[in-house]
PAZAPA-4460 file (N, C-alpha, C; in steps of 0.05 Angstrom, whole numbers, plus 32768, in hexadecimal, padded with zeros to 4 digits):
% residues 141
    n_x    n_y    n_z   ca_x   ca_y   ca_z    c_x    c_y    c_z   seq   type   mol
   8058   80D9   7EF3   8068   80D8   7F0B   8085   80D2   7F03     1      X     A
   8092   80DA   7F16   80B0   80DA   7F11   80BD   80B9   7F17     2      X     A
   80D2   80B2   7F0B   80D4   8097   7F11   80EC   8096   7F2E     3      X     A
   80F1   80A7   7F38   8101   80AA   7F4B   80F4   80AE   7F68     4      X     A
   80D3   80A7   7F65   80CD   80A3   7F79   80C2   8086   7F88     5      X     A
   80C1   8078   7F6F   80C1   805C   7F77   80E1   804E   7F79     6      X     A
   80DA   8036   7F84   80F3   8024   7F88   80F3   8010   7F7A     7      X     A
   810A   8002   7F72   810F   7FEE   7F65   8104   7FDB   7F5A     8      X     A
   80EB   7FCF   7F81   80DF   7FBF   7F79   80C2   7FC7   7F76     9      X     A
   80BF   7FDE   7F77   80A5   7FE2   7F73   80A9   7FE6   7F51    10      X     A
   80BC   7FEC   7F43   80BA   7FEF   7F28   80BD   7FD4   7F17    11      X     A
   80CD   7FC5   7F25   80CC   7FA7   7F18   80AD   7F91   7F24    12      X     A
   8099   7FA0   7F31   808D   7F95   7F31   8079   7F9F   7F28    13      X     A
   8074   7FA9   7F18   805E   7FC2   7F04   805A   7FA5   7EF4    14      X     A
   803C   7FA9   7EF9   8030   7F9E   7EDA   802E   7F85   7EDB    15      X     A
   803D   7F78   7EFF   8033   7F58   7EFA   802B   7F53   7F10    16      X     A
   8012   7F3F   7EFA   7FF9   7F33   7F09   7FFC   7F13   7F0C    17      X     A
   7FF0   7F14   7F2A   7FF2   7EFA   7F2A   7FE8   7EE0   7F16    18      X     A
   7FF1   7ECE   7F06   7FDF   7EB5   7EF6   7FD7   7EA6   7EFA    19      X     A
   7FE4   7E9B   7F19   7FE0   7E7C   7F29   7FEC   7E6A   7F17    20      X     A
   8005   7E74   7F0B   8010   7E5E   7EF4   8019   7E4A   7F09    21      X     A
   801F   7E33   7F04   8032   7E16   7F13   8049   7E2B   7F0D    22      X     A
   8060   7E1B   7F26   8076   7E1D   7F2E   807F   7E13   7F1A    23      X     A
   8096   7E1A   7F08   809E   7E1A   7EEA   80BE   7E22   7EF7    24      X     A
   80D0   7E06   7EF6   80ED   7E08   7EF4   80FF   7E0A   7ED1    25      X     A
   811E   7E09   7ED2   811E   7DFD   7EC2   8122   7DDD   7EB7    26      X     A
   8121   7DD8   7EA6   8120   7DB8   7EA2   8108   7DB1   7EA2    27      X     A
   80F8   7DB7   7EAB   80D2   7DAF   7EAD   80CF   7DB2   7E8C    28      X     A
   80C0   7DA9   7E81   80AA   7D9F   7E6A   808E   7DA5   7E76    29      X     A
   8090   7DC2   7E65   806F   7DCD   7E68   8061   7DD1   7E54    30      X     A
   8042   7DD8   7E53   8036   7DDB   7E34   802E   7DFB   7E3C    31      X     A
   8035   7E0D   7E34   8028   7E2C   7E25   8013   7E2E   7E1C    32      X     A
   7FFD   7E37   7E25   7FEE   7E3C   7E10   7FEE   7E58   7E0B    33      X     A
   7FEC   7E64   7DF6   7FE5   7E85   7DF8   7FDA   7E88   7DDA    34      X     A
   7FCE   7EA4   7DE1   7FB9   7EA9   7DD9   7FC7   7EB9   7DB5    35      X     A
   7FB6   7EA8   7DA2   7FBD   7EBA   7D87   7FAA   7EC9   7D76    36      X     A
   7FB5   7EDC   7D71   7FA2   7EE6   7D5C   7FA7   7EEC   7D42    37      X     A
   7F9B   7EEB   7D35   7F98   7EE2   7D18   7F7D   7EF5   7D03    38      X     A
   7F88   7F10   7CFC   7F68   7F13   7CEF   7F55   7F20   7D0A    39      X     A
   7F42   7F19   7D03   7F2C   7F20   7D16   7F28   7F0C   7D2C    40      X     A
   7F32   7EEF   7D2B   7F2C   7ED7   7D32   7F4C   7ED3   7D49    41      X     A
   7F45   7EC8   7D58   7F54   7EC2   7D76   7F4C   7E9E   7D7B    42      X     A
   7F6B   7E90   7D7C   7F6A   7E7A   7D86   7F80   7E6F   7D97    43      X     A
   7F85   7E5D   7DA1   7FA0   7E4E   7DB6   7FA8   7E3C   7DB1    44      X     A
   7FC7   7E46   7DB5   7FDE   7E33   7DA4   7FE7   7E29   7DBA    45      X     A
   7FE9   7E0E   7DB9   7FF7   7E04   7DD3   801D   7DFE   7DCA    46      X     A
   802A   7E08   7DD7   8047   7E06   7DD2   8050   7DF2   7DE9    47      X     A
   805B   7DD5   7DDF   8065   7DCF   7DF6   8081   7DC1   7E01    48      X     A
   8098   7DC1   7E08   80AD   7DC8   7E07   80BD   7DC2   7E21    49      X     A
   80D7   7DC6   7E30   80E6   7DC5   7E3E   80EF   7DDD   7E3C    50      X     A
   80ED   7DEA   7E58   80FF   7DFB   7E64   811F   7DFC   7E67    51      X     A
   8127   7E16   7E4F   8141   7E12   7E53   8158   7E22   7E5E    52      X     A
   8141   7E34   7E65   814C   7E51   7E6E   812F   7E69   7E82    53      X     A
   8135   7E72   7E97   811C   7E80   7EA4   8131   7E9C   7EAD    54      X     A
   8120   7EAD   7EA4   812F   7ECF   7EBD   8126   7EE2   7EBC    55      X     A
   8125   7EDE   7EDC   810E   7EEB   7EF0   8112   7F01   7EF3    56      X     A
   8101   7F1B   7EE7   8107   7F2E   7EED   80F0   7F3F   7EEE    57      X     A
   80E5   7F34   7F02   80C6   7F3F   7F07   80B7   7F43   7EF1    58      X     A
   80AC   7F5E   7EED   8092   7F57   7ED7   80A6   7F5B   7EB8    59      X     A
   80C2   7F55   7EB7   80C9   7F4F   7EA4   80D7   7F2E   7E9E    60      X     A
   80D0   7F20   7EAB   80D8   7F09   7EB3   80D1   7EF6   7E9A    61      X     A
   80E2   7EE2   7E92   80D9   7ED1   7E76   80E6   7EB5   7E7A    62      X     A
   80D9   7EA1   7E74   80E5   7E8E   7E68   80E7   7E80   7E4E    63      X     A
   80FC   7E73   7E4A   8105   7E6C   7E2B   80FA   7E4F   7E27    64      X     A
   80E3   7E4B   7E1A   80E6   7E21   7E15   80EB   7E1B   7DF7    65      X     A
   80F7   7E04   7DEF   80FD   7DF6   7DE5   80F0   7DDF   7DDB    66      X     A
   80EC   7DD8   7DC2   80DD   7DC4   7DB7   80E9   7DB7   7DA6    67      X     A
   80E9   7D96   7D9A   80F1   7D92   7D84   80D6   7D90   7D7B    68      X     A
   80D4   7DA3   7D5D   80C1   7DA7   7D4B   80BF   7D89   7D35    69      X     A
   80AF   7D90   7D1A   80AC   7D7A   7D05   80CD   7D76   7CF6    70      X     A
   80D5   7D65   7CED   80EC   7D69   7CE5   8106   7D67   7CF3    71      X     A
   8100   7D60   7D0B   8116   7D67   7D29   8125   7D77   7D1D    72      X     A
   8116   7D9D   7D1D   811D   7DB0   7D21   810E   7DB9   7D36    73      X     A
   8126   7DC7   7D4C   8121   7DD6   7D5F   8113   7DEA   7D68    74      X     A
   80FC   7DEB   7D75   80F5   7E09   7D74   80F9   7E17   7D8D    75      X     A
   80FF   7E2E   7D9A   8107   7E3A   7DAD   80F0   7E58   7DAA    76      X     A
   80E1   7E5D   7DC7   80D5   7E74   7DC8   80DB   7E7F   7DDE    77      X     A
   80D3   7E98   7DE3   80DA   7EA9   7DF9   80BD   7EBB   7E01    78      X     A
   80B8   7EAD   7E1B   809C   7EB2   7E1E   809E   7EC6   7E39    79      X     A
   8096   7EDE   7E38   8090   7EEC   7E5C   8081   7EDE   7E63    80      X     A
   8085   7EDF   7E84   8078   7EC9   7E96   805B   7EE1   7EA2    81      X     A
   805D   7EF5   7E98   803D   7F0A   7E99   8032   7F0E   7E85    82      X     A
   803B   7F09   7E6F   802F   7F16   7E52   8013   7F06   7E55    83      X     A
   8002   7F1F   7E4D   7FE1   7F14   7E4D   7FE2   7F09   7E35    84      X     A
   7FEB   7EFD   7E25   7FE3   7EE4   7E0B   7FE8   7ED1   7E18    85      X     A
   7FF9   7ECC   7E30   7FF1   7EA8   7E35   7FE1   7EAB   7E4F    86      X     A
   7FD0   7E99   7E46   7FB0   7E8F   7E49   7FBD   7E79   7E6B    87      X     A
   7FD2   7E5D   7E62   7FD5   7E53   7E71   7FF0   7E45   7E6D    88      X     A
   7FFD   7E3B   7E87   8016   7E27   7E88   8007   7E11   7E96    89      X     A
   8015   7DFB   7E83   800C   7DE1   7E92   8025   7DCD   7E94    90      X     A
   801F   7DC7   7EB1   8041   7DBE   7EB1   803B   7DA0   7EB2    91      X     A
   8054   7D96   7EA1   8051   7D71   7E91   805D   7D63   7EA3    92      X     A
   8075   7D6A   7EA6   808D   7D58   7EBA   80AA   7D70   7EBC    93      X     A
   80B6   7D60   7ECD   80BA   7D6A   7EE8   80E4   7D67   7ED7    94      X     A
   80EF   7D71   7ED3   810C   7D6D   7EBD   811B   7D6E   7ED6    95      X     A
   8139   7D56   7ED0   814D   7D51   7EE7   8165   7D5E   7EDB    96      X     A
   816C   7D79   7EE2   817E   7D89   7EDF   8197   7D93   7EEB    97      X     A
   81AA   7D98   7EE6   81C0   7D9F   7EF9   81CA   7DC0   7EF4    98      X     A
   81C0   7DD0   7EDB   81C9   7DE6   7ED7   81AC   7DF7   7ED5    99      X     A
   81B3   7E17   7EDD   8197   7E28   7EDB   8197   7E28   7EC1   100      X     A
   81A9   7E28   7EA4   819D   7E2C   7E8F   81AB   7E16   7E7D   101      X     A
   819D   7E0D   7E6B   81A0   7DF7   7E62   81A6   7E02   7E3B   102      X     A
   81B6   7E07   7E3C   81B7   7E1B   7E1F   81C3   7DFF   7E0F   103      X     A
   81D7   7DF4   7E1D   81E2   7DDC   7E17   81D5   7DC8   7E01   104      X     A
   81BA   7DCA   7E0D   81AA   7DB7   7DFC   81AC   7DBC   7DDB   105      X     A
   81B4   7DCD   7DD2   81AF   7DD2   7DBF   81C6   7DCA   7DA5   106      X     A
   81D0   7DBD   7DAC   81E8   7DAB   7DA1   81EA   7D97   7DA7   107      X     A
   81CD   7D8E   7DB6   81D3   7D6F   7DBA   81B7   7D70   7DA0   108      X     A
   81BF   7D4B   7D99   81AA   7D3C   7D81   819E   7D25   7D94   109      X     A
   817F   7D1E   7D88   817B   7D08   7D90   8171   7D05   7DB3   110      X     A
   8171   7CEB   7DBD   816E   7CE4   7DD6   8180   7CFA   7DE8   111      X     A
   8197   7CFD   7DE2   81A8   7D14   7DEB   8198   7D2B   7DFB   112      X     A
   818A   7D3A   7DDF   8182   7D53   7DE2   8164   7D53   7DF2   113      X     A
   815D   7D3D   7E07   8148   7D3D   7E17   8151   7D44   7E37   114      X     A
   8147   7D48   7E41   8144   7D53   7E60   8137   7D3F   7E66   115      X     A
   8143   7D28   7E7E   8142   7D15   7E8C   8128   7D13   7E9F   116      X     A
   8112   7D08   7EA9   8104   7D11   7EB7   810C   7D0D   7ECF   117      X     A
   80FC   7D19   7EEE   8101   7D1C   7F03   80F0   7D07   7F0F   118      X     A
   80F6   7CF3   7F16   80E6   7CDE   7F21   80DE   7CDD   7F45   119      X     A
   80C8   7CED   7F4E   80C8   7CEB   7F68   80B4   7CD6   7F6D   120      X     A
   80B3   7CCD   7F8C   80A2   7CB2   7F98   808B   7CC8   7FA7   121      X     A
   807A   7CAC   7FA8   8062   7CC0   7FB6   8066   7CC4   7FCC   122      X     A
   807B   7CBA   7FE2   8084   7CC6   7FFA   808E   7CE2   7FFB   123      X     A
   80A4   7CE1   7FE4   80B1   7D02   7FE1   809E   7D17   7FD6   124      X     A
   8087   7D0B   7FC0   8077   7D1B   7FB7   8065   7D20   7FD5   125      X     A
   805B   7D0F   7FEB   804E   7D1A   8005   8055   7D26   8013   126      X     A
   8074   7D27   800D   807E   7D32   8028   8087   7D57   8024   127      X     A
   8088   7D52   8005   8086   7D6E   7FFB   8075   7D80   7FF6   128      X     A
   8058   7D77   7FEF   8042   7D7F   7FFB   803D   7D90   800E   129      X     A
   8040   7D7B   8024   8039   7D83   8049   804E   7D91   804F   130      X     A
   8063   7D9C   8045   807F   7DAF   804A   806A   7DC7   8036   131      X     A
   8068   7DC5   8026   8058   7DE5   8016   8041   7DE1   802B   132      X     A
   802E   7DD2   8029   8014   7DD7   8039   8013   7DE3   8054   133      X     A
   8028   7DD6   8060   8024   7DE8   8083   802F   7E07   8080   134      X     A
   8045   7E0C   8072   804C   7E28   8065   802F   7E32   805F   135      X     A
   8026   7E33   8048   800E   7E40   803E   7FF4   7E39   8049   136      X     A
   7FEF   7E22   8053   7FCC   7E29   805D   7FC7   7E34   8077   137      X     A
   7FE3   7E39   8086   7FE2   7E4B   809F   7FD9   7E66   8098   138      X     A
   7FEE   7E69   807F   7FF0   7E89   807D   7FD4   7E9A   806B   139      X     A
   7FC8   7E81   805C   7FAC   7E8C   8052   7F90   7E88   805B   140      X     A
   7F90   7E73   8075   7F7A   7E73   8087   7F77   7E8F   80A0   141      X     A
***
């Protein structure tokens, strides 16, 4: 078929499937797992890191995390948020940010170069809840 008969978003949405991944900002500290292969033999690497960069561009959509490795050397990956090698995202904590991309970090040393956490109370954590919950259990009952 010709590509001039679909639209925009029917072409940026080719090829992606839902994962039920968590809501993944930047500044969050999440763990990756995805899937490797090696040989004949397949195992999972958990990568786990701070968000320092996300962009959304439907089923080409990626984000970038950040790790200090052995040695406090840095490691940086670039993972699609559809690619069938990751298995799962597991999100750690919740990063207190003021910019969408945090490239910055990468010239800081030390205590510096951490992403602050986001400290909420279990009032704001209830009350944000029951703000998603009345949205969504209306609309899927």
């Amino acid at each position: 078929m010709k590509a001039k008969s679909y639209t925009r978003e029917t072409i940026s949405a080719m090829g992606v499937e839902e994962k039920n991944f968590p809501h993944i900002e930047v500044g969050d500290t999440i763990a990756v797992s995805q899937l490797i292969k090696e040989g004949g033999k397949e195992r999972i690497q958990v990568f786990e890191g701070d968000i320092i960069a996300m962009h959304n561009k439907g089923a080409s959509s990626t984000f970038t995390v950040r790790k200090i490795g052995a040695n406090s050397v840095a490691v940086e990956r670039i993972f699609p948020l559809y690619a069938p090698f990751i298995q799962e995202i597991k999100f750690v904590r919740k990063g207190k940010v003021r910019r969408a991309k945090l490239y910055h970090m990468r010239e800081r040393v030390g205590k510096a170069a951490r992403v602050e956490e986001k400290v909420i109370t279990r009032q704001q954590r209830e009350q944000k809840e029951s703000a998603r919950g009345h949205g969504t259990k209306e609309g899927n009952e």
